[in-house]
PASETOR-613982 format. One record per residue: residue in one letter; chain; y, x, z of N, C-alpha, C in turn. Coordinates in Angstrom, 1 decimal. Layout:
<pts>
<kedren A; torlo A; n_north Y; n_east X; n_up Z; ca_north Y; ca_east X; ca_up Z; c_north Y; c_east X; c_up Z>
...
</pts>
This chain:
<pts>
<kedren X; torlo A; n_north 91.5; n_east 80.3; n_up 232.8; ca_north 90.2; ca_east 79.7; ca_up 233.0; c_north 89.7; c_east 80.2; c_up 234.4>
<kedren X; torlo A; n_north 89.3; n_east 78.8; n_up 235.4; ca_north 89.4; ca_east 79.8; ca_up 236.8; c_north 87.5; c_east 79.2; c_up 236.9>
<kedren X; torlo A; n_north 87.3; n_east 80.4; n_up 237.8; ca_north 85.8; ca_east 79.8; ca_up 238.3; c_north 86.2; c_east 78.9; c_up 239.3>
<kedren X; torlo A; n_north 84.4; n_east 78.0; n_up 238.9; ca_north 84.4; ca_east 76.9; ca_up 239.4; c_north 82.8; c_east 77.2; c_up 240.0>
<kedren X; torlo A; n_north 83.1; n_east 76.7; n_up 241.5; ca_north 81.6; ca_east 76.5; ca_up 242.7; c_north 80.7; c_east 75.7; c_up 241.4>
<kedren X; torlo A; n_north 79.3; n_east 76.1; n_up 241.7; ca_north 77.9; ca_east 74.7; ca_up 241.4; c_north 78.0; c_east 73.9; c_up 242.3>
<kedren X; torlo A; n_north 78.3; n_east 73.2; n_up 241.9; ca_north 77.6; ca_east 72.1; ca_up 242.9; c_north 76.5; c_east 71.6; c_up 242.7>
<kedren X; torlo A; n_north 75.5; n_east 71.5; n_up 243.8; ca_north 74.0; ca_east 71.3; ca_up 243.7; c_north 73.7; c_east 70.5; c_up 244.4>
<kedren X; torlo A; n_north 74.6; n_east 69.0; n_up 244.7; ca_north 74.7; ca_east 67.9; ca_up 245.3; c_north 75.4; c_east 67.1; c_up 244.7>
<kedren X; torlo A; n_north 74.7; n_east 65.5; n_up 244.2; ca_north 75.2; ca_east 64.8; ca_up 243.1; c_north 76.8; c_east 64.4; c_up 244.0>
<kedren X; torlo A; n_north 77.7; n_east 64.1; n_up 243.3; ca_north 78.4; ca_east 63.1; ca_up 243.8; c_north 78.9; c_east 61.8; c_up 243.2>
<kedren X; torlo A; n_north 79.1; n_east 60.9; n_up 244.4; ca_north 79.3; ca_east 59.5; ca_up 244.1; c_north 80.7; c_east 59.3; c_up 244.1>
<kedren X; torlo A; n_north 81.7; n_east 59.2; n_up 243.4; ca_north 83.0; ca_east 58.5; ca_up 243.3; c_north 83.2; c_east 57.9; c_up 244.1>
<kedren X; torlo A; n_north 82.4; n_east 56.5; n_up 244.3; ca_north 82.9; ca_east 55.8; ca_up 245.9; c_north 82.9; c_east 56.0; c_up 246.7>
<kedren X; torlo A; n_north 82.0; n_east 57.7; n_up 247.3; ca_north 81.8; ca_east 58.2; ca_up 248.6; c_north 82.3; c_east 58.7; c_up 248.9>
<kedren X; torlo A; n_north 82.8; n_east 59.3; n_up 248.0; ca_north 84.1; ca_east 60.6; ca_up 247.9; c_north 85.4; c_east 59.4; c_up 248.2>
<kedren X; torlo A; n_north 85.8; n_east 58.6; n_up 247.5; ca_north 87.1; ca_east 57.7; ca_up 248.0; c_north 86.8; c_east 56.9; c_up 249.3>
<kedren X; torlo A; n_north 86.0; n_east 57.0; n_up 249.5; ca_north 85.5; ca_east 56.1; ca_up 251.1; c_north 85.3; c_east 57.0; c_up 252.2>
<kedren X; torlo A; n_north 84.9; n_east 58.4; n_up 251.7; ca_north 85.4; ca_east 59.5; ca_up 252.9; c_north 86.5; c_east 59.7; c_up 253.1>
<kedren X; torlo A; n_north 87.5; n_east 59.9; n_up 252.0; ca_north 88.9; ca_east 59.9; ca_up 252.1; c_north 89.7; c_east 59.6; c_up 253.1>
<kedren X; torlo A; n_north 89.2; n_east 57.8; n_up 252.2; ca_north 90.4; ca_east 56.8; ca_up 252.6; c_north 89.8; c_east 56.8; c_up 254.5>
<kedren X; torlo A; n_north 88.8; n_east 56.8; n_up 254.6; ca_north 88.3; ca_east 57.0; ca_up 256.3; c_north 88.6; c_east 58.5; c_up 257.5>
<kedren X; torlo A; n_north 88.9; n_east 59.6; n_up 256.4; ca_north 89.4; ca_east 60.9; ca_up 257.3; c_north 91.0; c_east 60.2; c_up 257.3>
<kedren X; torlo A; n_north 91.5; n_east 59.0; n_up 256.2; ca_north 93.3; ca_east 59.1; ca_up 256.5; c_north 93.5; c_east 58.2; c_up 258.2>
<kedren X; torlo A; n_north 92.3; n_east 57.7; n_up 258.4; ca_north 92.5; ca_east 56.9; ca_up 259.7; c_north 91.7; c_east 57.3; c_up 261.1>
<kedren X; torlo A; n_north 91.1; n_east 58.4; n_up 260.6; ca_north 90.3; ca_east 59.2; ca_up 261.8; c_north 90.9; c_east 59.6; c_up 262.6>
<kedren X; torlo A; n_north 90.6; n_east 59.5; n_up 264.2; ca_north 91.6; ca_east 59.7; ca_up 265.2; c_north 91.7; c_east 61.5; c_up 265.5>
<kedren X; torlo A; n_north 90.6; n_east 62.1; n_up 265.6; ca_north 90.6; ca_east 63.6; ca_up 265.7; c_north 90.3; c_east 64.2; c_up 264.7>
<kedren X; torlo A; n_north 91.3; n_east 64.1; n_up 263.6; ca_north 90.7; ca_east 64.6; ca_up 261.9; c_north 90.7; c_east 66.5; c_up 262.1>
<kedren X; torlo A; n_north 91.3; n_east 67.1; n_up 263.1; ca_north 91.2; ca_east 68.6; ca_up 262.9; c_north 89.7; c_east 69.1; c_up 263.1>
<kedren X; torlo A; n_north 89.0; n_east 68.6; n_up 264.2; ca_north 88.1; ca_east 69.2; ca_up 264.3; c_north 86.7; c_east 68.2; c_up 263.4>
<kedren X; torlo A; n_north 86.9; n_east 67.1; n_up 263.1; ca_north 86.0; ca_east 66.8; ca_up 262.1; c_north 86.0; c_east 67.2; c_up 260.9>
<kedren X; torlo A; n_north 87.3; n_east 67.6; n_up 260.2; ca_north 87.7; ca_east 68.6; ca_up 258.8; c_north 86.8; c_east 70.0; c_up 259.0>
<kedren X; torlo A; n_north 87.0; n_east 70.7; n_up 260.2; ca_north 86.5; ca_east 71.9; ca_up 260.4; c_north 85.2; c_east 72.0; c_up 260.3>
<kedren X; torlo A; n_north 84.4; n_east 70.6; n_up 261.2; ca_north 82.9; ca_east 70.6; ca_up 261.2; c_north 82.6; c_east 70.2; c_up 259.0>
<kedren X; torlo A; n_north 83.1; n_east 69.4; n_up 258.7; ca_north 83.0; ca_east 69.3; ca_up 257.1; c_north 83.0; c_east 70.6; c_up 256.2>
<kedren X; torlo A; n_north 84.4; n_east 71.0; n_up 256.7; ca_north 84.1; ca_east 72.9; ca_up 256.3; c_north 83.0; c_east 73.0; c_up 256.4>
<kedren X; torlo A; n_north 82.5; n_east 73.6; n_up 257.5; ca_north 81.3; ca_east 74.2; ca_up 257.7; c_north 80.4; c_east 73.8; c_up 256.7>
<kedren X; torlo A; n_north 80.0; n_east 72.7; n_up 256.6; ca_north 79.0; ca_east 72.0; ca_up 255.6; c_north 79.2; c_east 72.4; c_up 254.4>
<kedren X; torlo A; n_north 80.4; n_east 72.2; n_up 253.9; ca_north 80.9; ca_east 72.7; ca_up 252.7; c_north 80.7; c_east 73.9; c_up 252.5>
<kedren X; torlo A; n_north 81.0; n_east 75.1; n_up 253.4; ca_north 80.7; ca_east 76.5; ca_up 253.0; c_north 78.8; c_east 76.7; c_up 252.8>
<kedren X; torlo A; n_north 78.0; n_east 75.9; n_up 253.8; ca_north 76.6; ca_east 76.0; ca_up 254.1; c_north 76.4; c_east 75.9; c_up 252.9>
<kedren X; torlo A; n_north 76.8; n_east 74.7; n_up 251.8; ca_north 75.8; ca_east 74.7; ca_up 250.6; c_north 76.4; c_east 75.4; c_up 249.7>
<kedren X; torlo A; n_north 77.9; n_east 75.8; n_up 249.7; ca_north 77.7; ca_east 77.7; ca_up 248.8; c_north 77.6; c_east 78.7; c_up 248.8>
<kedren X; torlo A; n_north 76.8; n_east 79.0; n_up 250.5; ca_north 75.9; ca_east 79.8; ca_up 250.6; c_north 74.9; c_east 80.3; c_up 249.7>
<kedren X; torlo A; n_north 74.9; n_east 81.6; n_up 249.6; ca_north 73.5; ca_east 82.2; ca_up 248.9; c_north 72.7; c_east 82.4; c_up 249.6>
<kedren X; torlo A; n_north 73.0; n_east 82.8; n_up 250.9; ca_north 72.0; ca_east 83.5; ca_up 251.9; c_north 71.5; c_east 82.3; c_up 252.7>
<kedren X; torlo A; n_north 70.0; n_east 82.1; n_up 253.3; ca_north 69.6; ca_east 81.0; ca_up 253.9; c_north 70.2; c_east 81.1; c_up 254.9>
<kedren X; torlo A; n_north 70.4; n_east 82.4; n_up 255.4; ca_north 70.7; ca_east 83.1; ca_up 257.3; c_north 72.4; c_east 82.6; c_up 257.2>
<kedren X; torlo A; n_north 73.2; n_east 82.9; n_up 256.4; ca_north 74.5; ca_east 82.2; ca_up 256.4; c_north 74.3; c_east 80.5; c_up 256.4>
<kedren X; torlo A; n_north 73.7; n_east 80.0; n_up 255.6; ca_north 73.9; ca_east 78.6; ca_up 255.4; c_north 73.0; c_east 78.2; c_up 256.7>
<kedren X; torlo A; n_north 71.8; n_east 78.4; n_up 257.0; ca_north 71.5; ca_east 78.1; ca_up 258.5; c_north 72.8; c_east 78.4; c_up 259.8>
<kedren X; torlo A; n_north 73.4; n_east 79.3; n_up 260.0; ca_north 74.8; ca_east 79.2; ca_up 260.4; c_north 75.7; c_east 78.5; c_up 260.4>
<kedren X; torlo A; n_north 75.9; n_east 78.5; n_up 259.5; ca_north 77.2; ca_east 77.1; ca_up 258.8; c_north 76.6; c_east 75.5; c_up 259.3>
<kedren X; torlo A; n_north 75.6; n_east 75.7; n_up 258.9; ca_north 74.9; ca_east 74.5; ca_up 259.3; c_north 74.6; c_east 73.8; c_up 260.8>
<kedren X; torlo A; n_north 74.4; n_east 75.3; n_up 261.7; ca_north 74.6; ca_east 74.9; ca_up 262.8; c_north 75.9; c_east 74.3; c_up 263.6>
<kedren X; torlo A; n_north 76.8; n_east 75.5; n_up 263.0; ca_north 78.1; ca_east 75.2; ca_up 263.2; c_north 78.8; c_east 74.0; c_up 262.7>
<kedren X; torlo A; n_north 78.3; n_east 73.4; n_up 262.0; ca_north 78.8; ca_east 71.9; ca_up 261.6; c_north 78.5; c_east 71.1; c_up 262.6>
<kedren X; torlo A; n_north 77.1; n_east 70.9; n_up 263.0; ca_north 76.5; ca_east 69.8; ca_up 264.0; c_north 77.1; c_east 70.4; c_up 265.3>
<kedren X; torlo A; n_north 77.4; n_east 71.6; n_up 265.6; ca_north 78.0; ca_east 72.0; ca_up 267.1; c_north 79.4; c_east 70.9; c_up 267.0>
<kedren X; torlo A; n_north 80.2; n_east 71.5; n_up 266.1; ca_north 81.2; ca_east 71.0; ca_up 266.1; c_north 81.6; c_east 69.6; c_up 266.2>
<kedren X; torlo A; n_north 80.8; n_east 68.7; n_up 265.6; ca_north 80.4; ca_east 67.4; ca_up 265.3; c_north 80.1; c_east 66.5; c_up 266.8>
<kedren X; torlo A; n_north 78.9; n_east 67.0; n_up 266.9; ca_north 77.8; ca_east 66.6; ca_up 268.2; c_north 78.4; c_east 67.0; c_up 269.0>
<kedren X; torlo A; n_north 79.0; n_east 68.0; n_up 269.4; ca_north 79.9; ca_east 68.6; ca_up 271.1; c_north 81.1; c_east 68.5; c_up 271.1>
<kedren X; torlo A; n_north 81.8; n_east 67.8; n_up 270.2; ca_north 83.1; ca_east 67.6; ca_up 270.7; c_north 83.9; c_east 67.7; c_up 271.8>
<kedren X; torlo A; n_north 82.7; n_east 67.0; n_up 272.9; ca_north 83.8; ca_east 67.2; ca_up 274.2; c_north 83.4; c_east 67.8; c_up 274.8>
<kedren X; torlo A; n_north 82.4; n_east 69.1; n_up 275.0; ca_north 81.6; ca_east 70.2; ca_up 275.5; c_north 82.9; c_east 71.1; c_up 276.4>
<kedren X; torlo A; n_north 82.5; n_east 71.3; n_up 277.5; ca_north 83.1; ca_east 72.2; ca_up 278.3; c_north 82.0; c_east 73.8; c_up 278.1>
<kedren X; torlo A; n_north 83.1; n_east 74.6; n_up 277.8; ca_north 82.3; ca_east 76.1; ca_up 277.9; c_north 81.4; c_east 76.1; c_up 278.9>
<kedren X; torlo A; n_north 81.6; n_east 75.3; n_up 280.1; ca_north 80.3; ca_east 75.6; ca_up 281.4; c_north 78.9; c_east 75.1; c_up 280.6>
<kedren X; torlo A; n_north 79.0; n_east 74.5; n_up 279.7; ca_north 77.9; ca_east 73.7; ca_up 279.4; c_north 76.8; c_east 74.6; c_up 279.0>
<kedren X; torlo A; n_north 75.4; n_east 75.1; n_up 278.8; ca_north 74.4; ca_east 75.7; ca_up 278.4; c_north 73.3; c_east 75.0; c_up 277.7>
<kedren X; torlo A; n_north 73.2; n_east 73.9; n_up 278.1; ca_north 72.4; ca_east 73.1; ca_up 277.6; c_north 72.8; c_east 72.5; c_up 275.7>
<kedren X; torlo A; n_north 73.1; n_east 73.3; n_up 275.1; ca_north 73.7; ca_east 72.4; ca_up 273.7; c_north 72.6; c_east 72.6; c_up 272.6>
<kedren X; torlo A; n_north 71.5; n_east 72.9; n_up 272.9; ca_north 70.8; ca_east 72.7; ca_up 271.9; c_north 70.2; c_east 71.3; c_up 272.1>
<kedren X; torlo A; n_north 69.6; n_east 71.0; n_up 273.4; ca_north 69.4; ca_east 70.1; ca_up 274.1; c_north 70.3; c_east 69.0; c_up 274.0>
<kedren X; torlo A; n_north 71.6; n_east 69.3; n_up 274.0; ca_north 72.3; ca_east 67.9; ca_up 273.5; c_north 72.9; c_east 67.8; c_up 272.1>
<kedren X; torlo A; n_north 73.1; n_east 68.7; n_up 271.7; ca_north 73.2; ca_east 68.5; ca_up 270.0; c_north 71.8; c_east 67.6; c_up 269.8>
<kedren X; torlo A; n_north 70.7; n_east 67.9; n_up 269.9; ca_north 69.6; ca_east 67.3; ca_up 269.5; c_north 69.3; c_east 65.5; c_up 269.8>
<kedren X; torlo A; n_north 69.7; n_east 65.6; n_up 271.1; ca_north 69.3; ca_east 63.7; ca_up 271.5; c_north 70.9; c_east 63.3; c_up 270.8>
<kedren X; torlo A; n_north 72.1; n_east 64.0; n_up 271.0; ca_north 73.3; ca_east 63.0; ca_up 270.1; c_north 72.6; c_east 62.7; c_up 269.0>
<kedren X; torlo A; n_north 72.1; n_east 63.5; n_up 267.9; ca_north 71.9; ca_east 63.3; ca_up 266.9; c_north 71.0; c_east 62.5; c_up 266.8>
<kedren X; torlo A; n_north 69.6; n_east 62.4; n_up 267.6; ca_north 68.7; ca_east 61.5; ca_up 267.7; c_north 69.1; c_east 59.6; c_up 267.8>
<kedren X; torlo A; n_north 69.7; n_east 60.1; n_up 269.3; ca_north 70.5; ca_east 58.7; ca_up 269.0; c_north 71.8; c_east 58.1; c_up 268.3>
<kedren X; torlo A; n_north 72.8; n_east 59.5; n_up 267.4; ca_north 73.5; ca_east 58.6; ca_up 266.5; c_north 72.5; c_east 58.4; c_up 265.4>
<kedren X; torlo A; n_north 71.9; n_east 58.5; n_up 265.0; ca_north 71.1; ca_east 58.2; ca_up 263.5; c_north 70.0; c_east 57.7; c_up 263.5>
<kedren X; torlo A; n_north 69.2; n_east 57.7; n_up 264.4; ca_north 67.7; ca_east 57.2; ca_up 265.4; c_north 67.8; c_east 55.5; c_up 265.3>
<kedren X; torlo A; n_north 66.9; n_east 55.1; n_up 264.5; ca_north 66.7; ca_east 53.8; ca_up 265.2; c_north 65.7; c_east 53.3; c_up 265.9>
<kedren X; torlo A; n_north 64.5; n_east 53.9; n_up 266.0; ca_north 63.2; ca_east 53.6; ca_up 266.6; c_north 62.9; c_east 54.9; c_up 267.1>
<kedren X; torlo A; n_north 61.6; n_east 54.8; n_up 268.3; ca_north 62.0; ca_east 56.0; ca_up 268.8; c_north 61.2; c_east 57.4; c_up 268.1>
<kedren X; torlo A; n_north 60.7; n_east 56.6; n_up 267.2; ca_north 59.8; ca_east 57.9; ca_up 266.5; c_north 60.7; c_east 58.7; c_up 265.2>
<kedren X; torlo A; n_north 61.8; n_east 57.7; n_up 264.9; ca_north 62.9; ca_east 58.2; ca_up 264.4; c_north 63.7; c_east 59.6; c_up 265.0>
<kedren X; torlo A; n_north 63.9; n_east 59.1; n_up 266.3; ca_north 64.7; ca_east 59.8; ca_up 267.3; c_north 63.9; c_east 61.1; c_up 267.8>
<kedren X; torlo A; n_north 62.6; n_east 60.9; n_up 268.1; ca_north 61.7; ca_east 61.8; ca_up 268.4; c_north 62.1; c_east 63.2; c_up 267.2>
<kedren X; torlo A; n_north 61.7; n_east 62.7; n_up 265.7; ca_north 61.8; ca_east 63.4; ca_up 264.6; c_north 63.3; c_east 64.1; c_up 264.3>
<kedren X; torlo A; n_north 64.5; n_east 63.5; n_up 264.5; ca_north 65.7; ca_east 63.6; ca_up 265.0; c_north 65.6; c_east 64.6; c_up 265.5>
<kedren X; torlo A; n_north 65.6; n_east 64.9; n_up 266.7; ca_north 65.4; ca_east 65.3; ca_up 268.1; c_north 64.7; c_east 66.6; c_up 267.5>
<kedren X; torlo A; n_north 63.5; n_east 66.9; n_up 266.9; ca_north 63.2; ca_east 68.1; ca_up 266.7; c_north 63.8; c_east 68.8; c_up 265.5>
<kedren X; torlo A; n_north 64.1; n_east 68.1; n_up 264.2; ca_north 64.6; ca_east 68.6; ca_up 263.4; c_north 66.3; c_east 69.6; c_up 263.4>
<kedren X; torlo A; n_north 67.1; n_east 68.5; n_up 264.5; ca_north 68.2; ca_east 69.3; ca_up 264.8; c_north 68.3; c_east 70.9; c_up 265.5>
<kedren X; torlo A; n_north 66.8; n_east 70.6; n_up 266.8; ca_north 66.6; ca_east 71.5; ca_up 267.8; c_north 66.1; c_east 72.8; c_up 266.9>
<kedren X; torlo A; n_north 65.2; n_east 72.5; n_up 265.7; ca_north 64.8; ca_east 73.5; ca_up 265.1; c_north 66.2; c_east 74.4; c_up 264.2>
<kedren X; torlo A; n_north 66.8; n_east 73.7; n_up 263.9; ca_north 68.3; ca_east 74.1; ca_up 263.6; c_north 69.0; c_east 74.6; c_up 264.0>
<kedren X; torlo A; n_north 69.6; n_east 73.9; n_up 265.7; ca_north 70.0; ca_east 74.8; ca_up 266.5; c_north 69.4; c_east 76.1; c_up 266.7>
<kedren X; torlo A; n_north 68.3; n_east 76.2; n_up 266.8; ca_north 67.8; ca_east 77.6; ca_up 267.5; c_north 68.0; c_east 78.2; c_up 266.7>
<kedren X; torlo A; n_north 67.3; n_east 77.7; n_up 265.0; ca_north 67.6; ca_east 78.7; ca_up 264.1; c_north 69.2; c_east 79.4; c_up 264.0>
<kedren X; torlo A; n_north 69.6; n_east 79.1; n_up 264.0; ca_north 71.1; ca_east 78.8; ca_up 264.0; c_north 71.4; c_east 80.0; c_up 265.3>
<kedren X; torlo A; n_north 71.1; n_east 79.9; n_up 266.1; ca_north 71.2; ca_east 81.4; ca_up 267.2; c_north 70.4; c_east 82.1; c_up 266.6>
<kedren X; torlo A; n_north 69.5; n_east 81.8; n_up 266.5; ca_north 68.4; ca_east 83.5; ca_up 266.1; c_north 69.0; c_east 83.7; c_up 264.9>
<kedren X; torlo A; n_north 69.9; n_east 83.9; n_up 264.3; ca_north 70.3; ca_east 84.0; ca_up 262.6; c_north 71.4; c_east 84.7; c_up 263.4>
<kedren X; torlo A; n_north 72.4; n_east 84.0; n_up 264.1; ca_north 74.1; ca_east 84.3; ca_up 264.4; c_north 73.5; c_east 85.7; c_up 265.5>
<kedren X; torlo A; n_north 72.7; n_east 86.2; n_up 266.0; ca_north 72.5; ca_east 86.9; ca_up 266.9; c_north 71.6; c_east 87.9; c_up 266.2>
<kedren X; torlo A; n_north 70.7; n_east 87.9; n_up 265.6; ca_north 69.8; ca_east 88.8; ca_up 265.0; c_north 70.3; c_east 89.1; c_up 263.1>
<kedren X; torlo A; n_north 71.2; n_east 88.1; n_up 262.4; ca_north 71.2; ca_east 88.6; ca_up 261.2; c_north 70.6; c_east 88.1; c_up 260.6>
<kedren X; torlo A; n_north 69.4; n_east 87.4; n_up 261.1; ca_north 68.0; ca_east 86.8; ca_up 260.0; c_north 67.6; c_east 85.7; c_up 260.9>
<kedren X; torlo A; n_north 66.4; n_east 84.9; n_up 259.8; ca_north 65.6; ca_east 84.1; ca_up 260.4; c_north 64.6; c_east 84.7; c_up 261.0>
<kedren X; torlo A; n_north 64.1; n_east 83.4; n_up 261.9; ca_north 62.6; ca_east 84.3; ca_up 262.2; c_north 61.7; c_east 83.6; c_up 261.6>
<kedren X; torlo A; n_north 60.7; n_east 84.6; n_up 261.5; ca_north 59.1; ca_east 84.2; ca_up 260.4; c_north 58.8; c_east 83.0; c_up 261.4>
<kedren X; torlo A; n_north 58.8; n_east 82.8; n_up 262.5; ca_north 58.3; ca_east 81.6; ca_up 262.9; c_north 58.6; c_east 80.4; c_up 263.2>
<kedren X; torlo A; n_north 59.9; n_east 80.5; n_up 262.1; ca_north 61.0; ca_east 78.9; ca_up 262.2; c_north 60.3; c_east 78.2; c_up 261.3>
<kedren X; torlo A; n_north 60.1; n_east 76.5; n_up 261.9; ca_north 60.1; ca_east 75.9; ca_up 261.0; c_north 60.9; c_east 74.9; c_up 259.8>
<kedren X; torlo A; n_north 62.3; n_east 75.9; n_up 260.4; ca_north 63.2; ca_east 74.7; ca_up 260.0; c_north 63.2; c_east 74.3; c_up 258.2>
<kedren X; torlo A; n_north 64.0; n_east 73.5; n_up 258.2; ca_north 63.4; ca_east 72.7; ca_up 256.5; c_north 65.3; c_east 72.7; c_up 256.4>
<kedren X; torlo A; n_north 66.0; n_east 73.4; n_up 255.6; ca_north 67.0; ca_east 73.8; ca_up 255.4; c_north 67.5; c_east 72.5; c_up 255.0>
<kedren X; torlo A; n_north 66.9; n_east 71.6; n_up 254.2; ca_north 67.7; ca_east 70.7; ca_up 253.1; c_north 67.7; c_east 69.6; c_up 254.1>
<kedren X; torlo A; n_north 66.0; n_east 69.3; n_up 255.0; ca_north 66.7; ca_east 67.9; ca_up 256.0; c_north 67.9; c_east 68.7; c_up 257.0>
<kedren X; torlo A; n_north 67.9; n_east 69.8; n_up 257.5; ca_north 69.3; ca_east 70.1; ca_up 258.5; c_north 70.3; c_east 69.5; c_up 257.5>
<kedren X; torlo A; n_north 70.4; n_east 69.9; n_up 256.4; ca_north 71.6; ca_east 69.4; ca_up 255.6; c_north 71.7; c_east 68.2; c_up 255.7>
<kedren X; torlo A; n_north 70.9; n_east 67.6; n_up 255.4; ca_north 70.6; ca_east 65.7; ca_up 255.8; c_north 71.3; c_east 65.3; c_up 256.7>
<kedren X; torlo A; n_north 70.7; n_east 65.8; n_up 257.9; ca_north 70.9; ca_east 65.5; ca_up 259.3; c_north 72.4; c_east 65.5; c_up 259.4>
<kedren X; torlo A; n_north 72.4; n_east 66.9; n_up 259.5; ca_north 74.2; ca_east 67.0; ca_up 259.7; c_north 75.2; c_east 66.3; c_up 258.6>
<kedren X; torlo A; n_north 74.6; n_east 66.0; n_up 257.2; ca_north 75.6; ca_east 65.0; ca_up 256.8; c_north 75.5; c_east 63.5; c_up 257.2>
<kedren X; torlo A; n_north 74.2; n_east 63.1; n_up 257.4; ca_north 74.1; ca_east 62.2; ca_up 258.1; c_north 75.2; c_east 61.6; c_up 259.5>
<kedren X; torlo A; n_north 75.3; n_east 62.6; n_up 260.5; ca_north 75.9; ca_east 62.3; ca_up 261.6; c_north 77.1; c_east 62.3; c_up 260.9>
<kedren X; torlo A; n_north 78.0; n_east 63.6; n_up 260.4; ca_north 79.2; ca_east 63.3; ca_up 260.2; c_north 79.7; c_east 62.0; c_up 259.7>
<kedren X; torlo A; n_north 79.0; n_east 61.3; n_up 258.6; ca_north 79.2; ca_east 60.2; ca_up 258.0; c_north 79.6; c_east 58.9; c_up 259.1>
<kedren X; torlo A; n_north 78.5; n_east 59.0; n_up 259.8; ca_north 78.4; ca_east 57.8; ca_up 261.1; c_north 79.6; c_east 58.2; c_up 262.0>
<kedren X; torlo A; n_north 79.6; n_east 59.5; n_up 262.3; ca_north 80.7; ca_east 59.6; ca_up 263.1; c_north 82.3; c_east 59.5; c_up 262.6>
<kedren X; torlo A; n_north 82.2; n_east 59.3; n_up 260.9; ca_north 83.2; ca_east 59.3; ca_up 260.5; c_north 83.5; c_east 57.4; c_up 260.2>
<kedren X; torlo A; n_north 82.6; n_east 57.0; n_up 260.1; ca_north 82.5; ca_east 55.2; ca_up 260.1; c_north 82.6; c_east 54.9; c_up 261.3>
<kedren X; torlo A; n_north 82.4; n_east 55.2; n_up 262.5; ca_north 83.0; ca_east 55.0; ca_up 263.5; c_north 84.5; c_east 54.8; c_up 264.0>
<kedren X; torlo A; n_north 85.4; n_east 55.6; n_up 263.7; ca_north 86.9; ca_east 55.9; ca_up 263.2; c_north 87.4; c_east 57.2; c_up 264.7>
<kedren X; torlo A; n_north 86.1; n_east 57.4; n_up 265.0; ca_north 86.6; ca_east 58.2; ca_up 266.2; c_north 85.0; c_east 58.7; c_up 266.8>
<kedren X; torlo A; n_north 85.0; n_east 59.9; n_up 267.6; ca_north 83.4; ca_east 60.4; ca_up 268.4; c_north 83.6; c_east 59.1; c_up 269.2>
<kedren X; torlo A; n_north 82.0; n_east 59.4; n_up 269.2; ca_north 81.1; ca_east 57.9; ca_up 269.8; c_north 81.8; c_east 58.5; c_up 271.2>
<kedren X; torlo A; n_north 81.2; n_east 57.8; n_up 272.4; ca_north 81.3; ca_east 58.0; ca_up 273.9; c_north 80.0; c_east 58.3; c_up 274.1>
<kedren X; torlo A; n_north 79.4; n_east 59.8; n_up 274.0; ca_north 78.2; ca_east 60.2; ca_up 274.2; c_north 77.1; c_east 59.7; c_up 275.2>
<kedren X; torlo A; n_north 77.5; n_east 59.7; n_up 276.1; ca_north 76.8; ca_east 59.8; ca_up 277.3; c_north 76.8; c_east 58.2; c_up 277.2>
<kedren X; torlo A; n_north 77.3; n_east 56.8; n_up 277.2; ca_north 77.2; ca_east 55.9; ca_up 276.4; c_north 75.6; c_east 55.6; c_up 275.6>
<kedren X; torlo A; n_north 75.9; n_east 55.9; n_up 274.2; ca_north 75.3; ca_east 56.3; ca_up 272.8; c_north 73.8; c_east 56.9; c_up 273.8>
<kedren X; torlo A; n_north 73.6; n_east 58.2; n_up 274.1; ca_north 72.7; ca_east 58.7; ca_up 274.6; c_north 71.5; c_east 58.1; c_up 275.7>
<kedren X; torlo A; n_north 72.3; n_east 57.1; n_up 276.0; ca_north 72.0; ca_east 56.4; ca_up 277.1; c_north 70.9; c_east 55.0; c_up 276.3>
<kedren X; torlo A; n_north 71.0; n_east 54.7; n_up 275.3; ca_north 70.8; ca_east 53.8; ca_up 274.9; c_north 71.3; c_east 52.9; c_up 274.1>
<kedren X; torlo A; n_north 72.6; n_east 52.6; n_up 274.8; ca_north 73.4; ca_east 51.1; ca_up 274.9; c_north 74.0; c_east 51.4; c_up 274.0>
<kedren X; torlo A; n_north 74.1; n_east 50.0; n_up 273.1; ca_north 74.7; ca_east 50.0; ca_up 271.8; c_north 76.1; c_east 50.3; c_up 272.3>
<kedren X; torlo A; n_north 76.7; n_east 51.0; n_up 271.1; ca_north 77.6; ca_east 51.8; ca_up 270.5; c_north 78.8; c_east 51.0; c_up 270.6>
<kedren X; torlo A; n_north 80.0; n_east 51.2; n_up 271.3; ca_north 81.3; ca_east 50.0; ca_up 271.2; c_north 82.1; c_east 51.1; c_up 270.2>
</pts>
């Protein structure tokens, strides 16, 4: 008799065979698998400060794909990718845009300090959203968008 995780997220049969059958044709499946990990470890997290982590680490991995270490700015662009992969109007994208950024940060102040800070507002369950959100779009795409592209506005090729 072996243990078995809770799961505290319904699942759908066809979303599960439609993620599948879409990671068997995804062009960069290593590091999209890894950002999925992440997510996956986030919600058998017990600790908020670990799943805030994992959770960050999903959307880094996801949203910066093509990030060069020079880069400093990635809360700043984790945030508008996500804005405009999921964003459809701009008050969508606005709300986007802060919910990821609140994540990101949290997401350092957790990996750097051990804990949250009393003055985050982040909302644990929409980051989860969020970040499964993008992976999904980025995984129905069959490949990462062309950011700077996407970011720009111009619909998506």
């Amino acid at each position: 008799m072996g243990i078995h995780p809770v799961v505290a997220f319904p699942v759908e049969a066809a979303k599960v065979k439609y993620a599948f059958d879409a990671l068997g044709s995804f062009s960069d499946v290593e590091s999209l698998e890894r950002s999925i990990d992440r997510l996956g470890r986030s919600r058998l997290s017990r600790s908020d400060v670990d799943r805030v982590i994992d959770l960050g680490m999903a959307a880094e991995i996801a949203l910066m794909h093509d990030m060069s270490p020079s880069n400093r700015e990635i809360s700043h662009k984790i945030s508008s990718r996500a804005a405009w992969l999921l964003g459809s109007e701009p008050d969508d994208r606005a709300a986007i845009f802060r919910d990821m950024r609140e994540l990101y940060n949290s997401r350092s102040t957790a990996v750097h300090s051990g804990k949250l800070s009393a003055k985050s507002r982040l909302d644990i369950e929409t980051a989860d959203r969020l970040v499964s959100q993008a992976l999904l779009a980025i995984l129905e795409r069959g490949s990462f968008p062309d950011w700077n592209t996407l970011t720009l506005g111009f619909p998506a090729t």
